[in-house]
Backbone as ProteinMPNN parsed JSONL, in Angstrom:
{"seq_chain_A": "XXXXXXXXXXXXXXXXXXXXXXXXXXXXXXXXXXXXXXXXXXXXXXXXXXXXXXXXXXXXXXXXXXXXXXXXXXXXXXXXXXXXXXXXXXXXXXXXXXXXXX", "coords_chain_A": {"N_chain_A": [[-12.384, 7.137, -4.449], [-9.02, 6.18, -4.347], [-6.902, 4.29, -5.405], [-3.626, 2.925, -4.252], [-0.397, 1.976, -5.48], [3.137, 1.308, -5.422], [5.933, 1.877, -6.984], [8.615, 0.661, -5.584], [7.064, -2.053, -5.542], [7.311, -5.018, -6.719], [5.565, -7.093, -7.209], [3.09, -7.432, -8.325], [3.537, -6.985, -11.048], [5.259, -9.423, -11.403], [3.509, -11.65, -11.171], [2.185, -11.384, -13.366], [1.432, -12.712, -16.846], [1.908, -11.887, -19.39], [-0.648, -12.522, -21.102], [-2.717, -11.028, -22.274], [-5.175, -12.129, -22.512], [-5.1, -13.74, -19.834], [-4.304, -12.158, -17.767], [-6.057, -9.839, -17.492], [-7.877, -9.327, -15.018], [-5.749, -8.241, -13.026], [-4.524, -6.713, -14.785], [-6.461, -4.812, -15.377], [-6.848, -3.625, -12.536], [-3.999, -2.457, -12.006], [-4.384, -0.66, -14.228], [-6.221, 1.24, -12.299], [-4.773, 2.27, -9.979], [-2.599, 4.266, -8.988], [0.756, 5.413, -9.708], [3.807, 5.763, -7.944], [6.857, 7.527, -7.272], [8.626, 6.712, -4.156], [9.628, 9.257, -2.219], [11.948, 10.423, -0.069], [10.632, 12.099, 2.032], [8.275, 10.426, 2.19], [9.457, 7.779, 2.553], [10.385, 8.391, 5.288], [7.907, 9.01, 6.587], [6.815, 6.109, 6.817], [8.67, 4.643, 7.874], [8.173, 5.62, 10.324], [5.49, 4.82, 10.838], [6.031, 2.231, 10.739], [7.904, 2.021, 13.164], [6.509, 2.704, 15.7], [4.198, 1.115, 15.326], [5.124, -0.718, 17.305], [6.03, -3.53, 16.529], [7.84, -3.778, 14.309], [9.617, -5.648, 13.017], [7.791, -7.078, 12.139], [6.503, -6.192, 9.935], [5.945, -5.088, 6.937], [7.852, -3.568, 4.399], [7.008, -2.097, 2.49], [4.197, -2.356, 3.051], [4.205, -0.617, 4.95], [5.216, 1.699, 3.338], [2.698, 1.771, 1.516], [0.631, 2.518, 3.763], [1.718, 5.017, 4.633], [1.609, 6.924, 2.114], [-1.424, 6.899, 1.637], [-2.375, 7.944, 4.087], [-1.525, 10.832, 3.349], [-3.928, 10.973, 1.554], [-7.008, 12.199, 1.156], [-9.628, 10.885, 3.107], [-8.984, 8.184, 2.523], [-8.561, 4.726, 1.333], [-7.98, 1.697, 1.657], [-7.203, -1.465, -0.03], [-6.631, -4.736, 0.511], [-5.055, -7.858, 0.85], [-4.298, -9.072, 3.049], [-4.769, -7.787, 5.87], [-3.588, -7.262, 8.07], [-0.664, -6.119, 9.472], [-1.227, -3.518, 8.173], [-3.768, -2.187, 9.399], [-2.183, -2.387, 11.647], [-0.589, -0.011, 10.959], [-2.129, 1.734, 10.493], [-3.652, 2.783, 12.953], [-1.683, 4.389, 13.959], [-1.78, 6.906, 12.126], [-1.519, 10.146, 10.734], [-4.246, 10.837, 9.945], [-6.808, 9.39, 9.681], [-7.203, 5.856, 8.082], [-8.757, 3.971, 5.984], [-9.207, 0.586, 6.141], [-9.433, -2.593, 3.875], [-10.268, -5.638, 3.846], [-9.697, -8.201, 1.825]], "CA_chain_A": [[-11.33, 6.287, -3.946], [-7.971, 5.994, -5.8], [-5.657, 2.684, -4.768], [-2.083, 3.804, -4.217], [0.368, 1.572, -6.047], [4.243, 2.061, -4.977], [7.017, 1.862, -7.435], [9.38, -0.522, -5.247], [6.522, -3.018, -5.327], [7.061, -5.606, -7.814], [5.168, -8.312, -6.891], [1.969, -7.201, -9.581], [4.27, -7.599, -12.26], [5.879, -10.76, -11.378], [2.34, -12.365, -11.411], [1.65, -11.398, -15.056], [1.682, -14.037, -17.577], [2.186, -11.521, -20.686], [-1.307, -12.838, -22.581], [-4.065, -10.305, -22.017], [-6.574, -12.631, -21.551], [-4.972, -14.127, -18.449], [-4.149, -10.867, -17.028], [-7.25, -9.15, -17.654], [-8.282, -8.655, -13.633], [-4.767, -7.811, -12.963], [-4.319, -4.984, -15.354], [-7.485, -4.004, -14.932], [-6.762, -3.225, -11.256], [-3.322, -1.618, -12.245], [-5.33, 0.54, -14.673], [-6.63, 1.968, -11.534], [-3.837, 2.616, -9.649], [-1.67, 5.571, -8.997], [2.21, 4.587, -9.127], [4.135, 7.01, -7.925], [8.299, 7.389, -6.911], [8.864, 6.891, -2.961], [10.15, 10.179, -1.923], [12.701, 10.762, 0.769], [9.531, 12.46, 2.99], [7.268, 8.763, 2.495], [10.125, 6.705, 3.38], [10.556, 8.747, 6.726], [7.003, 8.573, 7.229], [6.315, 4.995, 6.618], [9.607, 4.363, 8.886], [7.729, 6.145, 11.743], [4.428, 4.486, 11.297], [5.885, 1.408, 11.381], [8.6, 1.841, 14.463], [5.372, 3.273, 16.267], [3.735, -0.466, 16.092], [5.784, -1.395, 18.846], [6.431, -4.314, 15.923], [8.557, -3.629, 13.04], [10.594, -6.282, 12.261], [6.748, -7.943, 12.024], [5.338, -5.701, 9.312], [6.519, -5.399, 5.638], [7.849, -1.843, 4.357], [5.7, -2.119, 0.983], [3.13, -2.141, 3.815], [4.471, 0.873, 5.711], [5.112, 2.832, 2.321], [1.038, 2.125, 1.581], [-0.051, 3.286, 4.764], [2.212, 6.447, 4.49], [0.997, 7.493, 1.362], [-2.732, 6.501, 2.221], [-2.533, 9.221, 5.045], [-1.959, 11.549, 2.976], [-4.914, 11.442, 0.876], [-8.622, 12.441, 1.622], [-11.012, 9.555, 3.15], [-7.939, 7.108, 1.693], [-9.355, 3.193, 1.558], [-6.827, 0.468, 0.862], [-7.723, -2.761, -0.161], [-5.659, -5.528, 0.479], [-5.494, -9.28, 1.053], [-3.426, -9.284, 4.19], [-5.182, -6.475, 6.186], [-3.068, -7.411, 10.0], [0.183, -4.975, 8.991], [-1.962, -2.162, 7.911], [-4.469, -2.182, 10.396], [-1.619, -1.747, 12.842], [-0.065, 0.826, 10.55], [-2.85, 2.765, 10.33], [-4.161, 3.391, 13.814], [-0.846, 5.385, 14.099], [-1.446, 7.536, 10.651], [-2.263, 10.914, 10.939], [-5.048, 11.02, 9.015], [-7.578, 7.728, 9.684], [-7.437, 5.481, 6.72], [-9.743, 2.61, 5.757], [-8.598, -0.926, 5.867], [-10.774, -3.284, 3.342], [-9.366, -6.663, 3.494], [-10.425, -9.262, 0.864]], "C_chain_A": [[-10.344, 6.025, -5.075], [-7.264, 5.154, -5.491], [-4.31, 3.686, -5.562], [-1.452, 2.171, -4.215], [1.654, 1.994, -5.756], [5.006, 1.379, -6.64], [8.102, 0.466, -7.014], [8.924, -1.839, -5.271], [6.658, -4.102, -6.304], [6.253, -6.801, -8.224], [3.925, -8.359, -8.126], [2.379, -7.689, -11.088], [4.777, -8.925, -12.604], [4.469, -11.557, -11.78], [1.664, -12.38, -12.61], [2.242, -12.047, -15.874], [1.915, -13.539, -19.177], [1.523, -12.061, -21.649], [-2.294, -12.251, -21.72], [-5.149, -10.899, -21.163], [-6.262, -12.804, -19.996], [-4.845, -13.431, -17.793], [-4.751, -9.718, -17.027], [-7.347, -8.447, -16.344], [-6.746, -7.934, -13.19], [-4.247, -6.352, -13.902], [-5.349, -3.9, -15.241], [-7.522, -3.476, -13.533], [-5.44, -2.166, -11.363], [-3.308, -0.305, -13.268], [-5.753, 1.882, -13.659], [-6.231, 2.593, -10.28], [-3.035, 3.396, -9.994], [-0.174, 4.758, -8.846], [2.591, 5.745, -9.217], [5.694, 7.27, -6.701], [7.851, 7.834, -4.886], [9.663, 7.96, -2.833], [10.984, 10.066, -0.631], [11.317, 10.937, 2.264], [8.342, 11.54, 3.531], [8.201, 8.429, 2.94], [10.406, 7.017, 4.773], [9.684, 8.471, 6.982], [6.618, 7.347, 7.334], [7.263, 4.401, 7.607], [8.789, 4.711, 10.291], [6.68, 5.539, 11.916], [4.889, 3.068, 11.651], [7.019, 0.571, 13.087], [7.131, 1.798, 15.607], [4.398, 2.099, 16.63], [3.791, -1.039, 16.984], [6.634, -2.717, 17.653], [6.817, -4.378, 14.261], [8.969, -4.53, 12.31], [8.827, -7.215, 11.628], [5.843, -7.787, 10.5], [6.113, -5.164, 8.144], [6.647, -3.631, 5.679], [7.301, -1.688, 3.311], [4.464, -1.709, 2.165], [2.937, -0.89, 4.158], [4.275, 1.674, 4.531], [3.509, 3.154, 1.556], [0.703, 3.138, 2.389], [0.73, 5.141, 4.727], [1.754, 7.691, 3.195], [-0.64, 7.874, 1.325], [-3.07, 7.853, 3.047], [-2.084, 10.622, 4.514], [-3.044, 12.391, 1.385], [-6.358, 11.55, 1.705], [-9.207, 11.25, 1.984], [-9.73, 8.266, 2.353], [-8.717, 5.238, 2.139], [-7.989, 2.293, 0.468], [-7.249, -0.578, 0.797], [-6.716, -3.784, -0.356], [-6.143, -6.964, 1.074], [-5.14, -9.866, 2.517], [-4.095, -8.135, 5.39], [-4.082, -6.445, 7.862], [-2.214, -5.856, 10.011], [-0.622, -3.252, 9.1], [-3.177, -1.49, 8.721], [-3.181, -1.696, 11.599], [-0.736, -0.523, 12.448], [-0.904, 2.322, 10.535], [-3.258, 3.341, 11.498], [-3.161, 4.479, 14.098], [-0.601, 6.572, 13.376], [-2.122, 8.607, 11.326], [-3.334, 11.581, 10.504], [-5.835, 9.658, 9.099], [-7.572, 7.411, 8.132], [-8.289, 4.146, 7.312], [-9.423, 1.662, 5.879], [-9.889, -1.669, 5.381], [-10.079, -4.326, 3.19], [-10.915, -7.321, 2.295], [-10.529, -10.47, 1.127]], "O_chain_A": [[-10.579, 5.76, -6.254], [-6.476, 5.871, -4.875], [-4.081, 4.451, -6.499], [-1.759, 1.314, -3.387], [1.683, 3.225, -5.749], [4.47, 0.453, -7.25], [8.367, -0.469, -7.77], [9.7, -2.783, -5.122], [5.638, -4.005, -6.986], [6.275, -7.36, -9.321], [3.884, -9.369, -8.828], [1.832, -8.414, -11.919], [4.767, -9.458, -13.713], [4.494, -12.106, -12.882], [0.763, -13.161, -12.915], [3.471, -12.119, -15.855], [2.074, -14.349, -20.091], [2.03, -12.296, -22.745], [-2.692, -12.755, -20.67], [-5.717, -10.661, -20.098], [-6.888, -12.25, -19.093], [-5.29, -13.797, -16.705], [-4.216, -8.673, -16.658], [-7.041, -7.258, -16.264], [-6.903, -6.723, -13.031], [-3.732, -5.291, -13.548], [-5.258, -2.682, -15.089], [-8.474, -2.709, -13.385], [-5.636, -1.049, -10.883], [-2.585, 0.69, -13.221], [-5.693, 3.074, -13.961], [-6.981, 3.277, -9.583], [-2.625, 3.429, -11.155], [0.038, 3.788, -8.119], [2.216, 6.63, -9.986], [5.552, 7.189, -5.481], [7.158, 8.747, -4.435], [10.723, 7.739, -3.42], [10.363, 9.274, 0.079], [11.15, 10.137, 3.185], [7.69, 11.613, 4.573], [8.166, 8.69, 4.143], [10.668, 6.078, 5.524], [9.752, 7.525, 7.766], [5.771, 7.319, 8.227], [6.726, 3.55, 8.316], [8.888, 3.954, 11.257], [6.426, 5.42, 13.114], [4.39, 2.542, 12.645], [7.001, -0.495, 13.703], [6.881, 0.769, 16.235], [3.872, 1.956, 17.734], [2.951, -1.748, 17.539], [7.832, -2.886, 17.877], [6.209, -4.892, 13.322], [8.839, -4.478, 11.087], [8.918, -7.953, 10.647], [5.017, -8.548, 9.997], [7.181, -4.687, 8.528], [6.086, -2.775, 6.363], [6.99, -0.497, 3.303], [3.868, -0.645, 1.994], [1.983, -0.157, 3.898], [3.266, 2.38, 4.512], [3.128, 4.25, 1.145], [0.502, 4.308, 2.061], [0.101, 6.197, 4.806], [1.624, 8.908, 3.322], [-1.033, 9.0, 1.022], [-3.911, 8.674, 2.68], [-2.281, 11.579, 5.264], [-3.026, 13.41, 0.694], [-6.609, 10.974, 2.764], [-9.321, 10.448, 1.057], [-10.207, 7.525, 1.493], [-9.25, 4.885, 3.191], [-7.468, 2.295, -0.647], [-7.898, -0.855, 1.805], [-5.971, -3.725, -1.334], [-7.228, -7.205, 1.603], [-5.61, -10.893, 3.007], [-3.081, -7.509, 5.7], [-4.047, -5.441, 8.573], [-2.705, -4.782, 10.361], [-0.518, -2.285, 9.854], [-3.433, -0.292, 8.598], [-3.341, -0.708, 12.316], [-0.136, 0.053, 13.356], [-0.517, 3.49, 10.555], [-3.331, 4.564, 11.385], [-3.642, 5.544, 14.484], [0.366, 7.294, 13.622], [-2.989, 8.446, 12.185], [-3.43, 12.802, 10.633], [-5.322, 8.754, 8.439], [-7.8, 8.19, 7.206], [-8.427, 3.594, 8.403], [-8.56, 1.929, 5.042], [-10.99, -1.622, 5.928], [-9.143, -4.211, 2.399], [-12.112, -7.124, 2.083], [-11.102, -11.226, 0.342]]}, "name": "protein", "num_of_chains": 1, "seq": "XXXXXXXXXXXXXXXXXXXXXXXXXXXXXXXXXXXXXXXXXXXXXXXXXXXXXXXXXXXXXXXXXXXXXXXXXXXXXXXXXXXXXXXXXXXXXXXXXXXXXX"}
């Protein structure tokens, strides 16, 4: 399992306090993360998974651009805190992905 990290996301960063110690679990999780430039070919797909909801305006595009990438890896497992979004992003993916909320 490899956690897929986007580029546009900044929210990881904002939450770091710039003293190791405190940001220990936090880097240590972005340690293990792939980041990797939204392409032209994700942002279409992540557009389609989440028109395809029926509820768009409902469901974040950080979300969508997960789930789009997600589907195309092997056995893909996302772990997230929010799981609603991605759960409805995913039944539409072509490729089943995991949803692991926390």
């Amino acid at each position: 399992m490899v956690p897929v990290a986007e580029r546009p996301n900044r929210q990881p960063a904002a939450s770091l306090t710039g003293d190791h110690r405190r940001d220990f679990h936090a880097n240590r999780l972005l340690r293990a993360c792939q980041v990797r430039d939204v392409t032209e070919p994700h942002a279409r797909e992540a557009a389609r998974l989440r028109t395809a909801t029926g509820r768009p305006a409902t469901i974040t595009a950080t979300d969508a651009v997960v789930a789009a990438f997600a589907s195309t890896c092997p056995s893909p497992i996302v772990l997230t805190s929010d799981p609603r979004g991605l759960v409805a992003l995913s039944a539409h993916a072509v490729r089943p992905i995991t949803i692991a909320g926390a």
